[in-house]
C-alpha positions as CSV (number, residue, x, y, z in Angstrom):
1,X,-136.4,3.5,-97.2
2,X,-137.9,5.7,-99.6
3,X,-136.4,7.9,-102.5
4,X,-136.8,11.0,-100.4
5,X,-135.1,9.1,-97.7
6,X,-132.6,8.3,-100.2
7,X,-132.2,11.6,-101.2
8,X,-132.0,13.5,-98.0
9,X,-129.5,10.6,-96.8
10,X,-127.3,11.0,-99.9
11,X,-127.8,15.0,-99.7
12,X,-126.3,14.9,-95.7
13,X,-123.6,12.6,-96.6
14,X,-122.6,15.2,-99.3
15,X,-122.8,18.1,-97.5
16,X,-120.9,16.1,-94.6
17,X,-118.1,15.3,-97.1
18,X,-118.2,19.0,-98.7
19,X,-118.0,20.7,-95.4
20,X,-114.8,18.3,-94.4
21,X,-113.3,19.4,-97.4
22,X,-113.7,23.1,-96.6
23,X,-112.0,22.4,-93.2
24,X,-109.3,20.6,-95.1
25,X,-108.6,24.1,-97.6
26,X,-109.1,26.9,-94.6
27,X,-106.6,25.0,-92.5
28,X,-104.5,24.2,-95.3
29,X,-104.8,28.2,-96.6
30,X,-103.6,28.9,-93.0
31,X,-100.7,26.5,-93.5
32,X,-99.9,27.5,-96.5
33,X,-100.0,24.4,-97.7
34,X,-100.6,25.8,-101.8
35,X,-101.4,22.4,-103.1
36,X,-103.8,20.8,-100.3
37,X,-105.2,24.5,-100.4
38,X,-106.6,24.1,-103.7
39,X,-107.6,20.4,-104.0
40,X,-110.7,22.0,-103.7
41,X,-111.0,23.4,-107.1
42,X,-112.4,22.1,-110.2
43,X,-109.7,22.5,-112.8
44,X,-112.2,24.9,-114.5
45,X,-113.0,27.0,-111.6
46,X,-113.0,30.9,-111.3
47,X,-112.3,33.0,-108.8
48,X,-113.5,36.6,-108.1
49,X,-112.4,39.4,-106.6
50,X,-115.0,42.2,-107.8
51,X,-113.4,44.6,-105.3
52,X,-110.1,44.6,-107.5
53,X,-112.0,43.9,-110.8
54,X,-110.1,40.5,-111.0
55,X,-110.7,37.2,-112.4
56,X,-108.8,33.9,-112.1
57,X,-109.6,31.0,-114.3
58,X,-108.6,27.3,-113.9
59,X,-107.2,25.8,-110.7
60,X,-103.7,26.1,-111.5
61,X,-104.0,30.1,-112.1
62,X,-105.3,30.7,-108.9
63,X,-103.2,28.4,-106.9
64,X,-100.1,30.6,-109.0
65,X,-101.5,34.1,-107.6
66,X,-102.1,33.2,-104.2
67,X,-98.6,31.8,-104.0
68,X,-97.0,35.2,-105.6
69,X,-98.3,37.2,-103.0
70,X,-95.2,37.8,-100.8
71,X,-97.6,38.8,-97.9
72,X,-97.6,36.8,-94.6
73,X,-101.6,35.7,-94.5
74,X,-103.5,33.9,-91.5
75,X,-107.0,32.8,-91.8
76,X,-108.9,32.6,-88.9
77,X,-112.6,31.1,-90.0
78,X,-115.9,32.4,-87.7
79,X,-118.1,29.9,-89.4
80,X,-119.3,28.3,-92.3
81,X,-122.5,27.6,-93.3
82,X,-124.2,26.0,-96.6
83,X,-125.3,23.3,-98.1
84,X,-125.8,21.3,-101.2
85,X,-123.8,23.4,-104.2
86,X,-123.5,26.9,-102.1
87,X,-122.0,27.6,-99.4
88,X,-120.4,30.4,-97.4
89,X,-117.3,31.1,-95.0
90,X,-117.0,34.1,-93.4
91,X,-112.9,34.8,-91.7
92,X,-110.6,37.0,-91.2
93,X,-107.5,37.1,-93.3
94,X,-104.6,38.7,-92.0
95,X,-101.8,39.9,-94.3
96,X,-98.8,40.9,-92.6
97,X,-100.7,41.4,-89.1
98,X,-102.9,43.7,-90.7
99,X,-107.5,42.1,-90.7
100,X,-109.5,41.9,-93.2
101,X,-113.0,40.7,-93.0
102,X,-113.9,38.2,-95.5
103,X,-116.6,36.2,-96.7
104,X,-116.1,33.5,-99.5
105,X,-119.1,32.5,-101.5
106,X,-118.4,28.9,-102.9
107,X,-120.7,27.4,-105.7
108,X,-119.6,23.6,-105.9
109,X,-120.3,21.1,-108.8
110,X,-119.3,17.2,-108.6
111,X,-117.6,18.0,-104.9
112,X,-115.3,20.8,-106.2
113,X,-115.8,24.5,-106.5
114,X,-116.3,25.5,-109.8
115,X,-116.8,29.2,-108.9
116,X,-115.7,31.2,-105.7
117,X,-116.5,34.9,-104.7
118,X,-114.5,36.9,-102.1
119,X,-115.7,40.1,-100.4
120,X,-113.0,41.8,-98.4
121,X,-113.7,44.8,-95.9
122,X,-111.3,46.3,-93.9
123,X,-111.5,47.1,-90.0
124,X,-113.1,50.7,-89.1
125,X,-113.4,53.2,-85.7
126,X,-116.8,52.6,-85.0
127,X,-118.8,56.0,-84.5
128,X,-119.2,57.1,-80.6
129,X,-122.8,58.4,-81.6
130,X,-124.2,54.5,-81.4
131,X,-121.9,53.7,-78.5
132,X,-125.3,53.2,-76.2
133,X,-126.9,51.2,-78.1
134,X,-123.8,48.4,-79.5
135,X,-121.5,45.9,-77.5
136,X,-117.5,45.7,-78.4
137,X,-117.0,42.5,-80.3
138,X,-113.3,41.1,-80.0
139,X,-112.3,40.4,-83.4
């Protein structure tokens, strides 16, 4: 085997093992399971929410919000894609029965996220004008 072999072996394995891992947190977030949740983390990381202007540093900070929030949450993932030290989930988080569309941008280092973006958009009335040319998704 050569070192590109190598390489491309060690970077499927990785991406194998980093894509477990993100199963592991979105069902975990969907448990509310706060500290399997966020095993995930470097204990540096941020998170960002540039909708609200926030920013959470260090592991431990953003495992605190998340469990302050008094909402009900569910997370229901549509996919995930990625690979090597970015990748993306795009779901639908639920507070109190109410969607929101989400996508997470995760930038790992070492196996861990050391930063994490969220994007939230909520549900709309889609316009009757382009109703001939669209399909209904079910959300």
């Amino acid at each position: 085997m050569n070192d590109q072999q190598k390489n491309e072996q060690y970077s499927g394995m990785r991406d194998q093992k980093i894509r477990a891992a993100l199963d592991q947190h979105w069902a975990a977030s969907d448990a509310s399971d706060f500290e399997t949740e966020h095993q995930i983390y470097h204990e540096d990381a941020v998170l960002e929410y540039p909708q609200s202007g926030e920013r959470t540093r260090s592991r431990r900070n953003i495992q605190n919000q998340r469990a302050s929030q008094l909402s009900k949450k569910r997370f229901t993932v549509r996919r995930i894609i990625g690979s090597g030290n970015l990748w993306v989930t795009e779901f639908i988080l639920t507070y109190d029965r109410k969607p929101s569309y989400t996508v997470s941008i995760m930038e790992f280092r070492d196996d861990k996220v050391r930063r994490e973006t969220q994007y939230f958009a909520d549900p709309f009335v889609a316009p009757a004008s382009r109703a001939q040319w669209v399909e209904r998704m079910d959300a």
